[in-house]
Structures are given as structure tokens and as C-alpha cells.
N, C-alpha and C positions, 0 to 999 in steps of 0.2 A: 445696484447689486443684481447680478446676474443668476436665475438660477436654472440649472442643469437639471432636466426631470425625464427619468423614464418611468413609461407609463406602465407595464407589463411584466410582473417576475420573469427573471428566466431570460429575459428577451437585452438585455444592458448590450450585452456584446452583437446584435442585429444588425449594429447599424441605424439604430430607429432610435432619436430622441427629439425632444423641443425644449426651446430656452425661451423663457420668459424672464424681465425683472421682477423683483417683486413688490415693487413700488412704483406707481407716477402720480408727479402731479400736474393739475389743473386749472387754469382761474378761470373761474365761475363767469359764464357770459362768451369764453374765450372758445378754444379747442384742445384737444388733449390726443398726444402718440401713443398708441398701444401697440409696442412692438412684439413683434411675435415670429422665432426662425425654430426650422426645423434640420434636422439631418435623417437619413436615408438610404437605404444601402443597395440599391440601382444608380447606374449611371444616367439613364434619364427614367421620366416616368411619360409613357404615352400616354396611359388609361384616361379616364373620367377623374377628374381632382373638384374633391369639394373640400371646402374653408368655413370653418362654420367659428362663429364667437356668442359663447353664451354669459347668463351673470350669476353672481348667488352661488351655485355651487356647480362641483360637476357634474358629466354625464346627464344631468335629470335640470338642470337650470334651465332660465327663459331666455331661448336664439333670441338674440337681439340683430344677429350678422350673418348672412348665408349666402355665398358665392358658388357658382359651379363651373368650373373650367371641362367642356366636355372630350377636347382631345390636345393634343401638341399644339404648340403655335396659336390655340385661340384663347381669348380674354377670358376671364372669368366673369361671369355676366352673375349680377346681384339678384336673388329668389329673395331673401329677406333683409331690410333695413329699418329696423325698428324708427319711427316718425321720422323718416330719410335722414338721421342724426348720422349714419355710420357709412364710411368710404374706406374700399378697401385702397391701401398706398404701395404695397409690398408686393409683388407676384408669385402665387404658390407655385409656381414650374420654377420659380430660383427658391425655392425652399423658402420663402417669405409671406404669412400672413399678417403683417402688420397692418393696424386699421389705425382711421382716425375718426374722433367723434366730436362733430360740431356744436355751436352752443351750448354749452354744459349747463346746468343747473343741478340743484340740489343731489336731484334724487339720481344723479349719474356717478353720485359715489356709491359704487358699488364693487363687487369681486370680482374680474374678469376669467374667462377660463376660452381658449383658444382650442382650434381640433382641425385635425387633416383629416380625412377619410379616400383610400383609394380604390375603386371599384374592381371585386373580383377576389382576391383574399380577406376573408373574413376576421383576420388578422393588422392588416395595414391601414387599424385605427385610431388614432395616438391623440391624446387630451392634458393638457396641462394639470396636473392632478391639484396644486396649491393654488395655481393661477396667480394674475397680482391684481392689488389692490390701486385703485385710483381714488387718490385724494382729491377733492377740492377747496381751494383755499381765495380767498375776496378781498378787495379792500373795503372798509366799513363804507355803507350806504346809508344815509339817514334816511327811513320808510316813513316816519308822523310825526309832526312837531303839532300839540293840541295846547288850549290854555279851559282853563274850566274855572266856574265860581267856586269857591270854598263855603258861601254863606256872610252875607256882612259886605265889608268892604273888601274881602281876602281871597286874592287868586292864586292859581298853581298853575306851573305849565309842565307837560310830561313830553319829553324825547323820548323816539324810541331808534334802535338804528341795528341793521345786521353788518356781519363778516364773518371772516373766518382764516385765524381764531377770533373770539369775538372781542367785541372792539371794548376800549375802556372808554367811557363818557364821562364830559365834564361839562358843567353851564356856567359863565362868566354873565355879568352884566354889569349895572350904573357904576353898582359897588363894586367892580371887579370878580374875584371868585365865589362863586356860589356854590353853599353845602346842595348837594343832591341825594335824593335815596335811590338807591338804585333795586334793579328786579332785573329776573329773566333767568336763562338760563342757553345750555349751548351755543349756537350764532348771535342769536338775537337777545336784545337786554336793552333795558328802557331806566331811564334818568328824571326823577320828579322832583321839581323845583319847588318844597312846599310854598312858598311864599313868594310874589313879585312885590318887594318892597319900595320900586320907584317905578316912573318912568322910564322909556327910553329902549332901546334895545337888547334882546336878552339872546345871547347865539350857544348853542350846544354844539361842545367838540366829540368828534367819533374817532378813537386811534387804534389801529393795530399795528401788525409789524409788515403791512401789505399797502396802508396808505391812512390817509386822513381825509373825511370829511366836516363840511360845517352845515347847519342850519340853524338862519334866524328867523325871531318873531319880533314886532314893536309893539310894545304896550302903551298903550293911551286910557287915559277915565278924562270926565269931564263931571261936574256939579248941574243938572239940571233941575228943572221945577220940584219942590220940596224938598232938596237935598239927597235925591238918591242919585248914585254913584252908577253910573252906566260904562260899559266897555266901549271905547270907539272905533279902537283899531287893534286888530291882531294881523299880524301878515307875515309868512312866508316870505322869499324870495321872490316864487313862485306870482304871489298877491297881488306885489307892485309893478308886475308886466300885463296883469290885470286890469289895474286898475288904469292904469298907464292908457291900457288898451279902450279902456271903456272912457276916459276922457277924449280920445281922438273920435271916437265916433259919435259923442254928444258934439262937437266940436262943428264935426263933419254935417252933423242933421242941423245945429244952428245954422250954419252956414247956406247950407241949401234951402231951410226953410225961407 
């Protein structure tokens, strides 16, 4: 959705306006268009052109993007790029401040609000008043798969996994489906298995409507001296490239030894 915003009562019929959507979105890890055109009511502009893109609100929000085109014909050369995240794509002498912002994470959803400034009329300077919003959205990642004692013979093993929106989790094992309790809240949300009642392999699903991930652990006990119940083996995926790895290099030092 496209939206039409003039910035200054009085001023509709100028010739001066900017169009921003008021929506994008983003995958997380990815990059994200923030288009941004303007109109104008010169046939061309020589002056000084500066581009500025701020977040959070307008007029008073924090430049994350500031470009300065100092005459005709030359580039707009970058004064501010908040963690080199923002490239300008668009050129403002074609009435174009489109940016693009690299590696997204979390915290880059935020309000965008775009701005031309032209040097000399105190007047020719025009801001997105609503701005748009950038969403970011992820497919589920599983962040910890942990197993802990309960006390006794009784373990638990807790997932935990983000996305967005967040993901639904489930744990399968020996016995096939497994009740879990779940916790958490907005991305992130975690899955506890109270009880590992066999052997064998126990794997957590993560779904949303963006992707699915897995992660498993294997559980082993063994009966040692007086009868107490010791864990043998818990492992990741992760684990078994591990251990993988640490058996070639005993391998390696037998050998040379």
C-alpha cells in the first residue's frame, strides 16, 4: 500500500510531496527495500540535496542514513550509516531516496521516516510524517536443546527455539509423541519434556509458517557400581561431529605414537 503524504498545510498544491508504503517486510539474517520517492515542483534541482533516513519517530528520531549530493551530476556521498547496515539504492536528483538495510536482526524492526532537505529555502524540507513500518519475520531456529536430572532415576529435557511468528514446538521420541509443556512468549518459546521414559533418540520439531527446524539429543543410562543410574550420553547433532572429531585425532596420536 502506497501512501501519498504531504508534509506542510497549505503547501498540497506546491508540487512537494513523498510516497512511502506503509509496510515491509524482512527475513531476519536477510536484507530489506525501503522505498522512498519524492515529487517536486522544479524542473531540475542544482542546489546541495541531502537524504536523510531516520527511526522511531519524526523530525526528532535517531539518523540512521545521511547522504549529501553537493551539486548536479555528483553522487551522493554517505555522512551517516548507522553500523554500515544502510546503502543508499535510489538517486535523489531522480526524486529517489530508496535505501537498503543489510543483515536485519531484531532490533531493525522499527519505524522508518525518510527526508529530502534542499539547501537555500527554508521551506524545501519535506519528511514522511507516518513513515512505514518494517517487519521482520524468520523461520524457527532451535537456540538450546538441554536434558537436566529431575532427582532419582527422572530426567527432563527442555527445547527452546525462536521465529517469527513464533514457532509451535513438539517432541517425539521411542514412544512417538510426546506431551510437552510449553513457555515463553513473542519469538521465542521453549518446550519441556518432563520425563524421558526410554532410551534412544528424542528430537524437537520447531514450525511456523516461514519454515521448520529439528533438533535432537540421545539418551543413554547405564547401571554402575551400587546401582546408581549415571547419564552417558546426551548429544546434539552438533555432539556427534564432536566426538567424531575427537576419535580421529586419538586415532591420529595412536598412530604416531
Amino acid at each position: 500500500h502506497l501512501t501519498r503524504l504531504f508534509l506542510l498545510p497549505g503547501l498540497q498544491n506546491s508540487g512537494w510531496s513523498i510516497q512511502v508504503p506503509s509496510d515491509v517486510t524482512g527475513e531476519f539474517g536477510k536484507t530489506a527495500v525501503l522505498p522512498c520517492t519524492f515529487t517536486h515542483p522544479y524542473k531540475t534541482i542544482d542546489r546541495p540535496l541531502t537524504a536523510i533516513w531516520r527511526v522511531r519517530e519524526p523530525y526528532n528520531g535517531t539518523v540512521v542514513f545521511k547522504c549529501v549530493a553537493p551539486g548536479a551530476g555528483e553522487l551522493c556521498k554517505t555522512a551517516v550509516s548507522y553500523k554500515n547496515k544502510y546503502k543508499l539504492l535510489g538517486n535523489p536528483r531522480h526524486k529517489d531516496l530508496t535505501i537498503r538495510i543489510d543483515n536485519l536482526t531484531w532490533s531493525d524492526s522499527e519505524r522508518y521516516f525518510c527526508r529530502v532537505e534542499l539547501s537555500g529555502d527554508v521551506h524545501d524540507k519535506y519528511e514522511s510524517r507516518n513513515g512505514l513500518k518494517l517487519h521482520i519475520i524468520a523461520a524457527p531456529r532451535i537456540t538450546d536443546i538441554t536434558v537436566s536430572a529431575r532427582g532419582g532415576r527422572s530426567f527432563a529435557a527442555r527445547c527452546t527455539a525462536e521465529g517469527e511468528p513464533a514457532p509451535a514446538l513438539a517432541w517425539s521420541g521411542p514412544l512417538g509423541g510426546q506431551r510437552a509443556s510449553l513457555a515463553g512468549g513473542g519469538r521465542r518459546v521453549t518446550a519441556e519434556l518432563q520425563r524421558l521414559p526410554r532410551h534412544g533418540r528424542y528430537t524437537c520439531t520447531a514450525v511456523n509458517s516461514h519454515g521448520r527446524a529439528e533438533g535432537a539429543l540421545y539418551f543413554y543410562t547405564f547401571q554402575a557400581t551400587g546401582s546408581s543410574l549415571f547419564l552417558v550420553l546426551v548429544l546434539v547433532p552438533l555432539g556427534i561431529k564432536v566426538l567424531v572429531l575427537l576419535l580421529l585425532v586419538g586415532v591420529t596420536v595412536f598412530w604416531r605414537g
